[in-house]
C-alpha positions in Angstrom: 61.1 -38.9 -145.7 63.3 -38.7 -148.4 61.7 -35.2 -150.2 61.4 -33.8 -146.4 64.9 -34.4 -146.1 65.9 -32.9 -148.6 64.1 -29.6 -147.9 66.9 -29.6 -144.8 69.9 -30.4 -147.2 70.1 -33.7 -145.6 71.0 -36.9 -148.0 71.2 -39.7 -146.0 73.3 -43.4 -146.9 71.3 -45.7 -145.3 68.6 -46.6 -142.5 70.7 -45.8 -139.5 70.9 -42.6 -140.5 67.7 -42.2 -141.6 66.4 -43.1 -138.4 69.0 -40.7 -136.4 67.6 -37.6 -138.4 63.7 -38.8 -137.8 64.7 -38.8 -134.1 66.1 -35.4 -134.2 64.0 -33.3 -136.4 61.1 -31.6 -134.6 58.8 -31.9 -137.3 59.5 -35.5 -137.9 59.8 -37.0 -134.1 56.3 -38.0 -134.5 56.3 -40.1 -137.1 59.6 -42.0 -135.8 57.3 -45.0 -134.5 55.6 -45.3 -138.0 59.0 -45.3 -139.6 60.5 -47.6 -136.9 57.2 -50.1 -137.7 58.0 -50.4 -141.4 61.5 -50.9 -141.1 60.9 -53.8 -138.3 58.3 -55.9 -140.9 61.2 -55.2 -144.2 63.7 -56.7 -142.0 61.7 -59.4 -140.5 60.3 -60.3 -143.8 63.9 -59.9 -145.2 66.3 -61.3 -143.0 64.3 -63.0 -140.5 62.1 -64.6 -143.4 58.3 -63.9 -141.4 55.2 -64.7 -143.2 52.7 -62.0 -143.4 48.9 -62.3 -144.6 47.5 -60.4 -146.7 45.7 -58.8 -144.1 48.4 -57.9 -141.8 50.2 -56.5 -145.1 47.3 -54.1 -145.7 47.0 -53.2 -142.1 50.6 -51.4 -141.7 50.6 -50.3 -145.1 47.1 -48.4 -144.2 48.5 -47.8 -140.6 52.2 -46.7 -141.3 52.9 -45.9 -144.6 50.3 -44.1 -145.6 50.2 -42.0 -142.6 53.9 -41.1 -143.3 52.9 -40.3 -146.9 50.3 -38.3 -145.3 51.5 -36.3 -143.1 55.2 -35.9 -144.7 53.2 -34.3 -147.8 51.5 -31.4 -145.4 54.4 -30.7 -144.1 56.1 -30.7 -147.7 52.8 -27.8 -148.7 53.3 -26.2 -145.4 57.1 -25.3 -146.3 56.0 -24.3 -149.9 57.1 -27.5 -151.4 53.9 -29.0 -153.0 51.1 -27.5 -154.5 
């Protein structure tokens, strides 16, 4: 999200605005419920102090992160970014 950002001259503070930026960026609206996921199970497991198993932990990994990763890198190629 980060790179992505960056391509659009945005450097952001913290989550909040993270999240506004997600939500308003055509490219990224998509992958706003995938963001929204991972933050939820950081602050449970932060704050909130939730068990995971390992299972569940490889599930949004595989499920959310790595379709972020995914799909923020084509869209880092498509804007002549990446290789």
């Amino acid at each position: 999200m980060e790179a992505f950002l960056a391509t659009k001259n945005i450097h952001v503070e913290d989550h909040k605005e993270r999240a506004k930026h997600i939500g308003l960026l055509e490219e990224l609206k998509p992958l706003f419920r995938y963001y929204r996921a991972l933050y939820d199970y950081s602050v449970n497991a932060r704050y909130k102090m939730h068990s995971f198993t390992v299972e569940s932990i490889n599930e949004s990994y595989e499920e959310f992160f790595i379709t972020i990763k995914k799909e923020i890198i084509k869209l880092l190629k498509k804007a002549g970014h990446l290789r």
